[in-house]
N, C-alpha and C positions, 0 to 999 in steps of 0.2 A: 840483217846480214845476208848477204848475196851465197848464190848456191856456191861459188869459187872459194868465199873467206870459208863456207864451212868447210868445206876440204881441205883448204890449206891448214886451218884451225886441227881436225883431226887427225891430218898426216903427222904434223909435227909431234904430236901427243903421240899418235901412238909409234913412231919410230923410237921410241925407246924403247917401247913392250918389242917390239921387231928383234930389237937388237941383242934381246936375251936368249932368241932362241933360233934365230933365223943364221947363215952360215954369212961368212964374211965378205963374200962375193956379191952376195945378194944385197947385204948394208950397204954395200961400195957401189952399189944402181942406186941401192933406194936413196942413199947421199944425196947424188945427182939431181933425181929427179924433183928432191924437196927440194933441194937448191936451183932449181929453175921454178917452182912453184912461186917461193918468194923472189927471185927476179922478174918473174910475169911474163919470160920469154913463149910468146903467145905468136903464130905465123901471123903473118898479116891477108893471108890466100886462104886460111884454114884448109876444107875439103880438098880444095882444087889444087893444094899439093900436097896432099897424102894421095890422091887419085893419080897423079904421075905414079906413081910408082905402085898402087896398090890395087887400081881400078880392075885388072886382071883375076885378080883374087875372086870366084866367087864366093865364099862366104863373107868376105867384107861388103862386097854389093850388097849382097842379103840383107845389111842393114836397114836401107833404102825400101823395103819390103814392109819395114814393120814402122811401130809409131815413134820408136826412140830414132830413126833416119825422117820423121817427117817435118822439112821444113815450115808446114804451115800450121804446126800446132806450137805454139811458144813456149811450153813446156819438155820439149822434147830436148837432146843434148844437141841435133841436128842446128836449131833453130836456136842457138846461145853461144857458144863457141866450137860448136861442128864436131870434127872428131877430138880436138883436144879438149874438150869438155870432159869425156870419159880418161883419157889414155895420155892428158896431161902436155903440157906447154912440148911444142914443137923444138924449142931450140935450136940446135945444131942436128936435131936427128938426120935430115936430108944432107948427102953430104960425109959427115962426118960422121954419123950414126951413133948419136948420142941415144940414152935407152928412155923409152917412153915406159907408159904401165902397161904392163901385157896381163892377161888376167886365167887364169884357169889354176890347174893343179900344177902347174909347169910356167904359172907367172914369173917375174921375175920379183917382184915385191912380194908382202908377206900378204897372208889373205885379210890379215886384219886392215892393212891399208887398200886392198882393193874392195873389201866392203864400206871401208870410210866414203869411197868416188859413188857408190850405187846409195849411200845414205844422205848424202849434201842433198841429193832431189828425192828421195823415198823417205820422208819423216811421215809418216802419219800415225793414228791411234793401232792399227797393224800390226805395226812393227816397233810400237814400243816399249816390246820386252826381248828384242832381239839381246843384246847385250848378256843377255844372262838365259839365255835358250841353249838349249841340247846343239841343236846346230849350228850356232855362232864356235862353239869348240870343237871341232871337228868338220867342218863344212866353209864352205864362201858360196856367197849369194850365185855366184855363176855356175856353181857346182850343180846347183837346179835350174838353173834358167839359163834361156838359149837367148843372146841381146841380138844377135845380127841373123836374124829372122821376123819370116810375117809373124808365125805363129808362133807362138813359147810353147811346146808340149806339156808343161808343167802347169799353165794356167788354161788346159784345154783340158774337159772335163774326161774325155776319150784315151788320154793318154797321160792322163797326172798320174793313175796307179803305178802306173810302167813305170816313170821318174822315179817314186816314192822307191818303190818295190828294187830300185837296183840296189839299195843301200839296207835297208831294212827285207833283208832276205827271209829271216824268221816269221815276219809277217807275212809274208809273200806266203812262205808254204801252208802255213796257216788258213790263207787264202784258198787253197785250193784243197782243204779236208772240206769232206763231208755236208757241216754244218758251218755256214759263215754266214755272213752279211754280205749284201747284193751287189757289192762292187764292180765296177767297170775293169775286167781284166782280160788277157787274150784266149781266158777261157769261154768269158762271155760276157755279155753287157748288162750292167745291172743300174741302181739308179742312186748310186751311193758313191764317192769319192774319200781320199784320206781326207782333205781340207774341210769333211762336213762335221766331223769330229775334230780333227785335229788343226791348231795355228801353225804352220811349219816354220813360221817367224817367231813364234815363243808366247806364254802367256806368265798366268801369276798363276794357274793350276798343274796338278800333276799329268805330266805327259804331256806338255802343252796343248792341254784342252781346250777347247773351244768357250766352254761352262766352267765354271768357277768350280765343278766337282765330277767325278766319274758319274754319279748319278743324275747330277743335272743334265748330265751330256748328253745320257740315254735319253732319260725324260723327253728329250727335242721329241723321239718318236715313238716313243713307248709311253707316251703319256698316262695312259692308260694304267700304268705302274705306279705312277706317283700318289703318293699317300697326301692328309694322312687317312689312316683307315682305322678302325675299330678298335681290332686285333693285329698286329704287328707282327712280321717273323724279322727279328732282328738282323741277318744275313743283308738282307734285302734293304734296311735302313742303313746300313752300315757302309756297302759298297758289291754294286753290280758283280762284278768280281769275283766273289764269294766264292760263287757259284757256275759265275761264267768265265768261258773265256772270249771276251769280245772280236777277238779276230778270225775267230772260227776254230772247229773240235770236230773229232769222230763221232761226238755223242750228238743226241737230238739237242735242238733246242741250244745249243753251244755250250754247254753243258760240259762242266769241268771233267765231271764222272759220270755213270750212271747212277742211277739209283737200284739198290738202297745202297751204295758205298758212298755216294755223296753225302746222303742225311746223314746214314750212321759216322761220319767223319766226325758231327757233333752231336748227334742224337744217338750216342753208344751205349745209355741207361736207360734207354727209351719205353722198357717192357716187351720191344719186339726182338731184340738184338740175339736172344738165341735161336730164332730161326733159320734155319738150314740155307743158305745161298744155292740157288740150283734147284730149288722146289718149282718147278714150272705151276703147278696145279694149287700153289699159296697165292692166297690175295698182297701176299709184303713182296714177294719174289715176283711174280709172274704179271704180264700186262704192263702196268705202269710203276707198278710196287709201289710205292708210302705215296702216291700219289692218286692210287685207286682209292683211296679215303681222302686224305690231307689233299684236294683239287686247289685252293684258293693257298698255294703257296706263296705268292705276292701279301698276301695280307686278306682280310675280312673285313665288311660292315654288318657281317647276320648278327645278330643278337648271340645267336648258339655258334657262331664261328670260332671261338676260344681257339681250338684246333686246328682251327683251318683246313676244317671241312664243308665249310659251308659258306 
């Protein structure tokens, strides 16, 4: 099936989901332009008459920049049907100005059908949990990615956080406590990105992880952590989490709480639990507290590690 049938294939489908929530003006383009999909009104000049009239435009030139304007790669929308490859059969537009796809927040079709046009050529193992991703409901592919450009800021490793970071504010500030992870931000350059955790295309785990589990995700570089081990603290087999907070904390270590309020959260029968909070001069309280003992919090291989002390 040609990259055309499948766009035309998923326009049609989804203009009925369109039309349950999208306003009526907007049906009445999208009408249109299915309706020239299935007639095939295709220019016979492609670029060289959208360039009458649009060649002005610098960000439309911008295309021409990147790989989706490059005629000699045959994958590209350049190199197939030009600009209506993305933005759909010319028709009458010239002239009469019939409505093409226009794509952003301020399309004129719905986002569902403007990611239908970016999915006819983007099928791969990637993006095959888009469909049922956090950002297929609330987002369109253009909403992260810049097409009529050299560079996509989003797939440039220097300025993905920035992308990430306009939408996900929470993270953001997170970002910038104390204790986080080495991200690439305008605070400074580090050697971490959201996409090395995270699929922003969707997966089959929580958070659209990269790893089929929060702990497997860590594990990528915290190997070091992965069991199994001896002795067990079940927190730590459970879910990184627990304990942490992966986008960064005031506390060391990323670290929910300190301690001892973090242990004592479940270790509140512990035998230590009546001692005084604020005892500088107590081995629970002061230094590292249940950690001046209990060091091998990950878990143990010692023989005498039960405790995880050792």
């Amino acid at each position: 099936m040609s990259s055309m049938n499948r766009l035309l294939k998923s326009a049609l489908a989804l203009s009925l989901t369109a039309a349950v929530a999208y306003p009526v003006a907007a049906q009445d383009i999208e009408s249109q332009i299915l309706q020239k999909f299935q007639q095939g009104a295709y220019s016979k000049k492609g670029a060289d008459s959208c360039l009458m009239c649009h060649q002005k435009d610098a960000k439309v030139m911008a295309l021409f920049d990147g790989v989706h304007g490059n005629l000699e790669n045959s994958n590209s929308p350049m190199a197939k049907l030009q600009c209506e490859t993305c933005h759909g059969p010319q028709g009458k537009h010239k002239g009469k100005n019939e409505p093409m796809v226009t794509f952003g927040a301020n399309g004129n079709v719905s986002a569902e059908l403007q990611d239908s046009v970016c999915l006819s050529c983007h099928q791969d193992a990637e993006r095959m949990a888009w469909h049922d991703s956090l950002h297929s409901d609330d987002a369109s592919c253009v909403g992260c990615h810049d097409i009529h450009t050299g560079s996509d800021p989003v797939l440039n490793r220097a300025s993905e956080v920035a992308v990430c970071t306009d939408c996900h504010q929470q993270q953001q500030q997170d970002l910038y406590k104390r204790s986080h992870h080495p991200l690439t931000t305008q605070a400074g350059e580090g050697s971490m990105v959201c996409s090395d955790c995270h699929n922003p295309h969707g997966s089959l785990s929580d958070a659209s992880l990269t790893e089929v589990s929060v702990n497997d995700t860590c594990y990528q570089c915290h190997a070091d952590k992965r069991g199994p081990v001896l002795w067990e603290h079940q927190p730590v087999v459970d879910d990184c989490r627990s304990c942490h907070n992966v986008h960064g904390s005031v506390n060391d270590a990323m670290l929910t709480r300190k301690a001892p309020m973090l242990c004592q959260s479940c270790h509140a029968n512990d035998g230590h639990a009546s001692r005084a909070y604020g005892d500088d001069d107590s081995a629970f309280t002061g230094g590292d507290s249940c950690l001046n003992c209990h060091s091998q919090i990950h878990g143990s291989n010692h023989p005498s590690g039960q405790l995880l002390q050792r």
